[in-house]
Each structure stands twice: as C-alpha cells, then as structure tokens.
C-alpha positions as CSV (number, residue, x, y, z in Angstrom):
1,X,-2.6,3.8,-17.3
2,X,-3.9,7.3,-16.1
3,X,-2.1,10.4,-15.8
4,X,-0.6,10.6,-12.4
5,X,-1.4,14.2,-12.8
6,X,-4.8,13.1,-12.6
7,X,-5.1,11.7,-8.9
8,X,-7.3,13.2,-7.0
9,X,-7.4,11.1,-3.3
10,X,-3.9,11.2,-1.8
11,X,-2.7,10.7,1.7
12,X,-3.6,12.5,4.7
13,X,-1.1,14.9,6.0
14,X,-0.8,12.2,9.4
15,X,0.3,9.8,7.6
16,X,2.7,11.3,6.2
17,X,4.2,12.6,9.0
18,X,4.1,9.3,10.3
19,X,5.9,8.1,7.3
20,X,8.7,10.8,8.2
21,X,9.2,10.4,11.7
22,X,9.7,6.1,10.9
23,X,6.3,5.8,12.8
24,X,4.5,3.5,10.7
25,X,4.3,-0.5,10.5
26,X,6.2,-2.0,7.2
27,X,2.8,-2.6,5.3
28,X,1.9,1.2,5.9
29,X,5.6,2.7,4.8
30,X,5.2,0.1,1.6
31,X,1.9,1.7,0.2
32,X,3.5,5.2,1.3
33,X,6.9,4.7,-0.4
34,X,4.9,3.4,-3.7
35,X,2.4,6.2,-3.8
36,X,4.8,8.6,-3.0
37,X,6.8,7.2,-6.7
38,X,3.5,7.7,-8.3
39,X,2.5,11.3,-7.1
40,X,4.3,14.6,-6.9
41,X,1.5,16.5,-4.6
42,X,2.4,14.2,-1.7
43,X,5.9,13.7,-2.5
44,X,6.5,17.2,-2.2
45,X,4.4,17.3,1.1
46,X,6.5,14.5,2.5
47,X,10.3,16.1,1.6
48,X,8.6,18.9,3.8
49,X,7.8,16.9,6.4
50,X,11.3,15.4,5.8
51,X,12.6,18.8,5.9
52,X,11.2,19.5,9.3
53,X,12.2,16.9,11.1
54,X,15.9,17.4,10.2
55,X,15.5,20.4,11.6
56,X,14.7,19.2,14.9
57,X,17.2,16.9,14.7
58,X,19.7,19.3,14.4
59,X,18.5,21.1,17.8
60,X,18.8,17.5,19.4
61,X,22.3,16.6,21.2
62,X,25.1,14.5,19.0
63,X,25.1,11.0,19.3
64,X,28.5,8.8,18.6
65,X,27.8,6.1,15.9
66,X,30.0,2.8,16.5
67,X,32.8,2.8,14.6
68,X,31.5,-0.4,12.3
69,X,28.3,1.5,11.8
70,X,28.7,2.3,8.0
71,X,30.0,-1.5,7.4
72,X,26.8,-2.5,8.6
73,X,24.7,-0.1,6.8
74,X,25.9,-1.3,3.2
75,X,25.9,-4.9,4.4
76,X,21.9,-4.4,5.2
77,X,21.7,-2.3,1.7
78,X,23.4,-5.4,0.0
79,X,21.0,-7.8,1.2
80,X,17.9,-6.0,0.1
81,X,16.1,-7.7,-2.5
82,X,16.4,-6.5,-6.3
83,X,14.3,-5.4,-8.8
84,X,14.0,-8.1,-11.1
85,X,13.5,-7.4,-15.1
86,X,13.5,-4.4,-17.4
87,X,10.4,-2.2,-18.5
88,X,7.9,-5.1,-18.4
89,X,4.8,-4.1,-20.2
90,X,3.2,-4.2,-16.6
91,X,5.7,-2.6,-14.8
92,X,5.2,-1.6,-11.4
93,X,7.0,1.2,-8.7
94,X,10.1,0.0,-7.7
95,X,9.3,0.2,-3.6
96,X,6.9,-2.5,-4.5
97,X,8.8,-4.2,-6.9
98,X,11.1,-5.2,-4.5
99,X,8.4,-7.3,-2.7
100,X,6.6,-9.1,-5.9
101,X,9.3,-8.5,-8.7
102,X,9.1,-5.8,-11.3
103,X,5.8,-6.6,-13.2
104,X,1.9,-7.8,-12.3
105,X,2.5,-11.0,-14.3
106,X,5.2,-11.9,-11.7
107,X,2.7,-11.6,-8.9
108,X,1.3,-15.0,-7.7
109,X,-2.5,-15.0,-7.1
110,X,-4.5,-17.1,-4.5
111,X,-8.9,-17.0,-4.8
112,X,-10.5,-15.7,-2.0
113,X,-14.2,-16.0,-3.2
114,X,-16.2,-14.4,-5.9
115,X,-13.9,-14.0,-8.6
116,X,-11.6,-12.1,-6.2
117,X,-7.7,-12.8,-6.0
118,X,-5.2,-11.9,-3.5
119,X,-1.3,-12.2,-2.7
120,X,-0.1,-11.1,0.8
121,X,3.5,-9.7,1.2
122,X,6.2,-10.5,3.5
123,X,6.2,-7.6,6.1
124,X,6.4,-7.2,10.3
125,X,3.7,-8.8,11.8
126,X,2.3,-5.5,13.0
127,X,0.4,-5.0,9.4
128,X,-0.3,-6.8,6.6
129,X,0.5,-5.9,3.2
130,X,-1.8,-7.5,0.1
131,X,-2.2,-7.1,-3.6
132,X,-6.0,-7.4,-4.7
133,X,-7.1,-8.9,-7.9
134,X,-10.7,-7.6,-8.8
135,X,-12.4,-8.6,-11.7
136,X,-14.2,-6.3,-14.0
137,X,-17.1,-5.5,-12.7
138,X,-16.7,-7.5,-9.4
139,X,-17.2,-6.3,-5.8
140,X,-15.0,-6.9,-2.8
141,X,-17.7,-8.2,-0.2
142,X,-19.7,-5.4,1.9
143,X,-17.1,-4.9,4.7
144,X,-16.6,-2.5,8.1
145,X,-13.2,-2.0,9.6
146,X,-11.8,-2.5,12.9
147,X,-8.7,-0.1,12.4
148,X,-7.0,1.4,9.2
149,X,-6.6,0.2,5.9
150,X,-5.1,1.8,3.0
151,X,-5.9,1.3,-0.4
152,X,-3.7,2.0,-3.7
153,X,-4.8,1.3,-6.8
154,X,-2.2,0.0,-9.3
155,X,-4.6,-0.7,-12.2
156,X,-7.7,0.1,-13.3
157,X,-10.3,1.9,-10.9
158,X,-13.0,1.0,-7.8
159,X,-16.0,2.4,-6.8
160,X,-17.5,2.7,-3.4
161,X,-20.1,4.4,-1.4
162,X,-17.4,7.4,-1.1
163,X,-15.9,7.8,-4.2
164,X,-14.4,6.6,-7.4
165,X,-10.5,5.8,-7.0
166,X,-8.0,5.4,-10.0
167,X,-4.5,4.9,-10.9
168,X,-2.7,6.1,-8.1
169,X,-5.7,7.4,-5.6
170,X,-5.2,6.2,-2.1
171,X,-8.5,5.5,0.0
172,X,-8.2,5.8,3.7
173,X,-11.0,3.5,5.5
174,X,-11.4,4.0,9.6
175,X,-13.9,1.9,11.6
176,X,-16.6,4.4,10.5
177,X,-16.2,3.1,6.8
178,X,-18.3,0.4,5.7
179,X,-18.3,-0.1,2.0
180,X,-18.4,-2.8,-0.9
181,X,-15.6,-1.6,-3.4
182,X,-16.6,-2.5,-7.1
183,X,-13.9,-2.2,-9.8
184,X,-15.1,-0.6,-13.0
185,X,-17.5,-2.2,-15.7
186,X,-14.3,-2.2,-18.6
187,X,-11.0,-3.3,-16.7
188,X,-10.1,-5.6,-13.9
189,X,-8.5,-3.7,-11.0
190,X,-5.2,-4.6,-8.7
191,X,-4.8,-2.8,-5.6
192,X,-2.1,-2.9,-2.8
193,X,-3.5,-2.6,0.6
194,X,-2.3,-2.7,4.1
195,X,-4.2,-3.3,7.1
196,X,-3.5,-2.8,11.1
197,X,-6.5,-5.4,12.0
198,X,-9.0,-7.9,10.9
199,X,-11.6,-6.7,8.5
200,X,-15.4,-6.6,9.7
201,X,-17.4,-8.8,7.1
202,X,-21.4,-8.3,7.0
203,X,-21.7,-11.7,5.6
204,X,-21.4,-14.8,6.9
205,X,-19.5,-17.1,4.0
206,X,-16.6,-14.0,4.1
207,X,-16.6,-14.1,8.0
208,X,-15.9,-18.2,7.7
209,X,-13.4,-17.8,5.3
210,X,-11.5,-14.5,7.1
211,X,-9.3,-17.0,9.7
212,X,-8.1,-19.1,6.5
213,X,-7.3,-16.5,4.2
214,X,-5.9,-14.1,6.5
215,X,-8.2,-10.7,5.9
C-alpha cells in the first residue's frame, strides 16, 4: 500500500465544509470520514473548518438540552455497529469498517459486467455508497454524470482522461466529467464511491443494466 504521504488529489475545500457544518448525505460523510483517516493535509483543513464553526456557535444564543439528552446519546453510540477482527492483512479505515467489517475479504461482491464487481452500502436514500472491484487492467464503462460522485481508492490505482489516482487520492466527477476509469496494468483496484444521482452510460448494454444494478 502507498505512502499516504504520497496523495496527491484530496477533497475540495466545499466539501469539507460541508462535511463540518453536517451538510452532506451519509454516502458523502462516509468517503469523507475514511479519507480524512487516510490523509493528514485534509484532516488538518477539516479541524479548521471544525474550529470555525465552533466559533460561530459560540456567538449563537444557548439552547436547553432535555434532561434525558445524554442517556440517549450513549444509547445511539451503543447501537452503532463494531469493528469486527484485528489487523487483518487487508485491513481497512475504521469509518468504513463499520459498514463492511474490518478487512476487503469480508466485503461481499456482486458482477456488474466486464470483470467489474460492486457491493453497495446501507446509507440514507439521499446517496449511495458502493465499493468497486476493478480488475487489473479493466475499465469501468465510458460514463458522464448527472451530479457528483466521489471516488476513493482503497487499493491499487485508476487512470482516467484526468489523472492517475492511488491509495488514498479522492476524484471529484461533476456533470462536466465523462471518463472511462482503468485500474492499473499490475494490481486489481477497490474503490469506495458515493453518488447523489444516476450515472450517464454512453453504451447501451450498461444503460440496460443501470435500473437492475442500481448505478
């Protein structure tokens, strides 16, 4: 696995105010929460933001919690789900973990077409979280976007018409994106994404197969 020192696309100042201000759908905070473990650049940026906004909240009139308040608190804390495991060999952050289990051999796969696996995450409906399985040398097919998608890579690398991303690089597609991501020659790649809409597929056997599969 890379250096995290050596991540060079990270997240874009908006979202991480977003992120701060409790803005963003539960797919979004996930890939935020997990890059955040994996890069010190944008964690620092996002204490700052952090840092901020506790600011203005301390400007902002006082609000009376309920008096069962902190009971309910650690109740919702208790119920979260654990991290299962110690140090698997393919260990992954724990914000993740706590979705699909602590290592990339817990992860169940599902084929979506040309080699190319995928396992969607329980979140709110608003977005939709998904690990991607790309085989060496295999290419996600040639897609546009109709909002924002976010792409962390756990594993291995991609190439697109932009850039080359890595372990830990985030790529941030808008609707002017169109791209066919193609994971390096010498390792298969596993990315977690999240998505606020449908993808736009240029091909039709993808576009059949988008209201089954979910992307």
């Amino acid at each position: 696995m890379n250096d995290m020192n050596d991540i060079k696309h990270h997240l874009h100042d908006e979202i991480l105010l977003a992120y701060s201000a409790g803005a963003l759908p539960e797919a979004f905070n996930l890939i935020v929460a997990t890059h955040l473990e994996m890069c010190d650049e944008c964690r620092a940026a996002a204490q700052a933001f952090d840092s901020v906004g506790g600011v203005f909240l301390d400007e902002t009139a006082k609000v009376s919690m309920s008096k069962d308040a902190l009971a309910n608190t650690l109740t919702l804390i208790s119920k979260m789900p654990g991290i299962k495991g110690s140090e698997p060999q393919n260990k992954i952050p724990n914000p993740l973990a706590a979705y699909v289990g602590s290592s990339l051999d817990d992860i169940k796969w599902r084929p979506i077409g040309m080699g190319v696996r995928q396992a969607v995450l329980k979140t709110s409906k608003s977005a939709t979280a998904r690990l991607l399985y790309i085989p060496a040398g295999s290419v996600v097919p040639d897609h546009g976007h109709r909002g924002t998608e976010l792409t962390l890579v756990l594993k291995g690398a991609f190439s697109d018409e932009t850039a080359r991303f890595t372990v830990g690089d985030v790529e941030t597609a808008d609707q002017s994106l169109e791209h066919t991501p193609m994971a390096d020659i010498g390792e298969d790649c596993i990315c977690l994404t999240a998505t606020d809409a449908p993808l736009r597929f240029n091909s039709w056997f993808p576009r059949l197969a988008q209201r089954f599969l979910g992307i």
